[in-house]
SEPAVEX-8760 format. One record per residue (C-alpha): x, y, z; residue in three letters. Coordinates in steps of 0.02 Angstrom, whole numbers, plus 50000, padded with zeros to 5 digits. Each point is the difference from the previous one (the first is absolute). Layout:
BEGIN
XYZALA...
//
This chain:
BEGIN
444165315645629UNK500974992650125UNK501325014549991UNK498675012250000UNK499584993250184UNK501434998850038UNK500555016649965UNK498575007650109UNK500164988850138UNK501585006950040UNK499545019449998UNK499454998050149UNK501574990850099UNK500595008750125UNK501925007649951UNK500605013850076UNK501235013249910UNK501514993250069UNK499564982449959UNK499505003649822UNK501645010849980UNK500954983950057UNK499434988649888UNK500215011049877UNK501835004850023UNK500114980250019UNK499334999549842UNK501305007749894UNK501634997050097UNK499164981349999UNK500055000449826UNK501755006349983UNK500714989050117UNK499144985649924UNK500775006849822UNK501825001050057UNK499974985850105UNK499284988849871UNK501215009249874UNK501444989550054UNK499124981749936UNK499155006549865UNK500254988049838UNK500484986750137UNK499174981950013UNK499474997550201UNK501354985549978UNK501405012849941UNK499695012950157UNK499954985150109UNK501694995849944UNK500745018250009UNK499025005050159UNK499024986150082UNK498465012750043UNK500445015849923UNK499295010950137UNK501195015050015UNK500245014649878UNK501934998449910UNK499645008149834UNK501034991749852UNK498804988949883UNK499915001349800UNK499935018350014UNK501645000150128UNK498955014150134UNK500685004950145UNK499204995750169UNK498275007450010UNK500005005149822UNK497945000049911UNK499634997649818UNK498795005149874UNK498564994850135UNK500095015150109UNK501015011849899UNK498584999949874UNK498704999550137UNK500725015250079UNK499995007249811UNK498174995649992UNK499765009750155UNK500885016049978UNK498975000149853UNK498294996950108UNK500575015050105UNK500435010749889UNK498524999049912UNK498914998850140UNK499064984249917UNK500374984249899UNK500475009649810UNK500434988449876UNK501235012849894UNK500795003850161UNK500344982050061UNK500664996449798UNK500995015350009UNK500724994150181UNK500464981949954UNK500895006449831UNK501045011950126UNK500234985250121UNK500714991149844UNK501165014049942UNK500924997550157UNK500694982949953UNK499184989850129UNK500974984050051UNK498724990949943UNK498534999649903UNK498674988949931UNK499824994349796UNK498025006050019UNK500345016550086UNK501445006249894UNK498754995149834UNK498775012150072UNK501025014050053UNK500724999349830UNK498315000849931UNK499325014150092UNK501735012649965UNK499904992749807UNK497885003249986UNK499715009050147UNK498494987450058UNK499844995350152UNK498934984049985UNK500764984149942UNK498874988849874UNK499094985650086UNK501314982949985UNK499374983650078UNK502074999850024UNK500165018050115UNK499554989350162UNK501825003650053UNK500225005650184UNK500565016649950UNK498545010550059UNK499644990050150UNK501645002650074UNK499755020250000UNK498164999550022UNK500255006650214UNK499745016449962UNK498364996349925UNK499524991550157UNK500435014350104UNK499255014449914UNK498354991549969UNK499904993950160UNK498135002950030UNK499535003549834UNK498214992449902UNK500824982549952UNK499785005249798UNK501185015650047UNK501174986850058UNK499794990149842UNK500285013849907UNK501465007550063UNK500804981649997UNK499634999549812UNK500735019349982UNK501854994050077UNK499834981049918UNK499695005149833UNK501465009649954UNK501144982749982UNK498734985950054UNK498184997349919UNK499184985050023UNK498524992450097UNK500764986850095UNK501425015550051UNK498685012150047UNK499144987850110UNK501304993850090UNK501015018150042UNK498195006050042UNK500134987750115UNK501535002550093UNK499415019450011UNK498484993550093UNK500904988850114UNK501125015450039UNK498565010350055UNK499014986650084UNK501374996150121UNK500315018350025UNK498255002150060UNK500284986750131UNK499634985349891UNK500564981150058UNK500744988049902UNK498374992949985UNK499405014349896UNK501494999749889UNK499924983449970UNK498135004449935UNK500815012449874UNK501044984749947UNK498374988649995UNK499155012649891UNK501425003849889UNK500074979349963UNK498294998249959UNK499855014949885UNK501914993849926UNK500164984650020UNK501784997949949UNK500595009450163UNK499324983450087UNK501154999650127UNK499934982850125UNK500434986549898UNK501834998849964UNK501465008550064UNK500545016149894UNK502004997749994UNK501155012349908UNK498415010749924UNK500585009149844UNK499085016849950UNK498384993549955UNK498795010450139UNK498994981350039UNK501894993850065UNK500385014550081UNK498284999750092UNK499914982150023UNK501674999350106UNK499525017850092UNK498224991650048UNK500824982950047UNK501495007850108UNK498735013750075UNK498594989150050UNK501124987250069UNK500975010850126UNK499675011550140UNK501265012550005UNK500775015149870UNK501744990350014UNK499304983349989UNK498865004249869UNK501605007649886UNK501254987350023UNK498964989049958UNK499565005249838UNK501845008449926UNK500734980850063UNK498824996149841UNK501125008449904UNK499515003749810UNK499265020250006UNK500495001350167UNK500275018750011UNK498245001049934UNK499274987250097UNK500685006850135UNK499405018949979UNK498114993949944UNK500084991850188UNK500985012450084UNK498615012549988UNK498604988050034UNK500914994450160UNK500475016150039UNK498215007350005UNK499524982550108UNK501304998950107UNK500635021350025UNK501675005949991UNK500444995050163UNK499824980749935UNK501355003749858UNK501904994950109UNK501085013250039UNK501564990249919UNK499055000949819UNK499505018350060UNK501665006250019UNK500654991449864UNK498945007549872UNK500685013949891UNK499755014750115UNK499415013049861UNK498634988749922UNK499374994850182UNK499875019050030UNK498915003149833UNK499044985050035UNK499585009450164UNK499545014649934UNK498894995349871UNK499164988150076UNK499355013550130UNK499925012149853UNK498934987249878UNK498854997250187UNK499595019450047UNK499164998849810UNK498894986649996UNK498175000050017UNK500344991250179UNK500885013650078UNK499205014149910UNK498274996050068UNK500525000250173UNK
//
């Protein structure tokens, strides 16, 4: 119910085209930022990246998978694969989005997760494009490439939104506790780029706790969060909520180490659609990888122009 409020509240905010283009843009190079900066502690304890970095606040590439400066992972390369797909479709089509991550995969990514490889593998040996329910899919997977759900729903009846999260989730992660919380971080997406406050994203969390109430988030510390979703959320609610600033907000939560690309990407794009691409710093700007900061871009206008938002006005 609470969503449901929520979610009509903030039709009405006032947000003009430039604005909402903004946050959106923020929105994706946030998340790719956020992925290659936290690339370069992920696996680390917050006490090992103290002792190799102090504050690891700068982009320098290197970690477990040895990338170069600016360098993203499986987070937005399989994002962007989710939203070629989207576009090229013209709407959220399961076979295409199975047919685009087995692609993605054919290209020997540099990395990729245990959950998402199962999947693909499943859909190219069966051709299905729905994983079983498993208690055990609540991996953070499909949360991490859930932005382009968030964009081209962006005004869309909230079971549209469900839907389409479901659609893109399913083909590697189905579970309850998964659904809910990437549903989640689609919502806060589109409630800050409607001109939504912290306030009202911290509502999103609220609800998200009380209808899961493993994703409680205020009681201790989440430190070196593996690839359980709860961690990953926990640590992106704690370092979001307690900050006031895109860079604040992401050093603060890769200097957790653990999933840190991951973490770093889910709150990328959350504080990107808060804070606008003018919040991200220009040093992480031009460090990123030029040619996946230009897709990023483009899509994220691209994935816009289509949504219910934009097409209505």
């Amino acid at each position: 119910m609470f969503v449901l409020e929520l979610t009509a509240d903030l039709s009405g905010s006032e947000c003009s085209a430039d604005a909402l283009q903004a946050r959106a843009v923020g929105a994706y190079v946030g998340m790719a930022v956020g992925d290659a900066l936290g690339a370069t502690v992920e696996f680390l304890t917050p006490r090992e990246i103290h002792e190799q970095f102090g504050i690891h606040q700068d982009m320098r590439g290197g970690g477990w998978l040895r990338l170069r400066k600016g360098q993203v992972t499986d987070d937005t390369e399989m994002s962007l694969a989710l939203g070629a797909a989207i576009l090229a479709e013209g709407r959220v089509e399961a076979g295409a989005v199975a047919a685009a991550f087995s692609e993605w995969m054919r290209g020997k990514p540099v990395d990729i997760g245990h959950t998402v490889r199962r999947g693909i593998s499943q859909y190219r040996l069966t051709g299905t494009t729905q994983m079983p329910e498993n208690d055990y899919d609540a991996g953070n997977g499909a949360c991490m490439r859930s932005l382009p759900i968030a964009l081209c729903t962006l005004g869309a009846d909230s079971s549209l939104v469900a839907q389409a999260n479901r659609t893109q989730s399913h083909t590697t992660h189905h579970s309850a506790v998964g659904d809910a919380g990437t549903l989640t971080v689609v919502r806060m997406v589109q409630a800050a780029l409607l001109g939504g406050d912290m306030g009202h994203l911290k509502g999103l969390a609220e609800a998200l706790v009380a209808e899961q109430p493993l994703y409680r988030y205020d009681r201790r510390r989440m430190e070196n969060p593996g690839g359980f979703l709860v961690e990953t959320l926990k640590a992106v609610f704690q370092a979001l909520f307690a900050t006031d600033t895109f860079e604040g907000a992401l050093i603060e939560v890769v200097n957790r180490g653990g999933d840190a690309d991951t973490t770093g990407a889910i709150l990328g794009m959350i504080a990107g659609a808060l804070y606008g691409y003018d919040a991200i710093p220009r040093r992480w700007l031009t460090a990123l990888d030029a040619k996946a900061a230009t897709a990023c871009r483009d899509q994220a206008r691209a994935l816009l122009r289509m949504s219910p938002h934009c097409l209505t006005k």
